[in-house]
C-alpha positions, 0 to 999 in steps of 0.5 A: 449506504448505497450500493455502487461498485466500482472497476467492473464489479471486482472484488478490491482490497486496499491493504495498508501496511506499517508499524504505528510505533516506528514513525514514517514507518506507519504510513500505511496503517494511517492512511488506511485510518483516514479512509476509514475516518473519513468514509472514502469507499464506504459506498462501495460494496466491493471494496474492502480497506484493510490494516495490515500491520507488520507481517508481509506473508500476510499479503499472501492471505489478504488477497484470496479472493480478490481480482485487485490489490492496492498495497499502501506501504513506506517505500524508498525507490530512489524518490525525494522524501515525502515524494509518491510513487506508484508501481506494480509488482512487474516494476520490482526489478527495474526499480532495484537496478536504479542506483537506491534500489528498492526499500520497504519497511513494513514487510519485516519478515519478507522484502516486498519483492519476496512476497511478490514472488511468492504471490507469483509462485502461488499462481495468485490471480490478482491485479496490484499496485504498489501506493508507496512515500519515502519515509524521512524518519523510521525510528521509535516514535508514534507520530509521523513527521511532518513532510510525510504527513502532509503526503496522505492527501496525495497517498488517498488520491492514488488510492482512490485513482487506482480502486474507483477508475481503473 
């Protein structure tokens, strides 16, 4: 293991979402076992690949002491399903003025834009961006389907783009 730092030598938490059980809803969660897998930033000593469940208070924890947060979740923003987006938590508002709004799954206790907030009101210091799919199916099953599979290569690649480039 060499030790290679990336984005100026911050402290970056990649944090995946998602419940495994609820299909598309996991997607987070698996694309946080396919970085790990495949060993993707295990040369980067700075940065450090998180499961995070169901839980979105938890986010709150999950970044202390980090200067960047990329947040992998089930997002609906209006987009095609299966379709990539990236945002930040100063995006939240615009987004849910478009006529779909603003959907995520994972974050059951609190809505996305809740817990940015109260990340906001805590006067938190970190940098994040939002990696989000439109889910197809939501439901019980531990599978994912199809269309939403074939989205982590691009889902890795915005992760990647974010932690290692900017």
């Amino acid at each position: 293991m060499s030790n290679i730092t990336s984005a100026n030598n911050q402290i970056i938490k990649v944090i995946g979402f998602g419940n495994i059980m609820m299909g598309d809803d996991g997607i987070g969660v698996r694309v946080i076992e396919e970085i790990r897998k495949n060993a993707i930033f295990a040369d980067y000593k700075n940065i450090e690949v998180i499961d995070g469940g169901t839980s979105g208070v938890d986010l709150v924890f999950m970044i202390q002491q980090a200067d960047k947060a990329i947040i992998i979740d089930a997002i609906d923003a209006g987009q095609e399903t299966g379709q990539v987006i990236i945002f930040t938590p100063e995006n939240i508002k615009d987004i849910k003025k478009k006529k779909n709004g603003l959907k995520s799954f994972s974050l059951h206790d609190l809505d996305l834009a809740e817990v940015f907030e109260l990340i906001k009101t805590l006067n938190i210091p970190v940098k994040m961006n939002i990696v989000g799919v439109k889910p197809k199916f939501v439901g019980y099953s531990d599978k994912l389907s199809p269309e939403i599979e074939k989205a982590i290569p691009g889902l890795i690649s915005a992760v990647k783009e974010l932690a290692i480039c900017k």
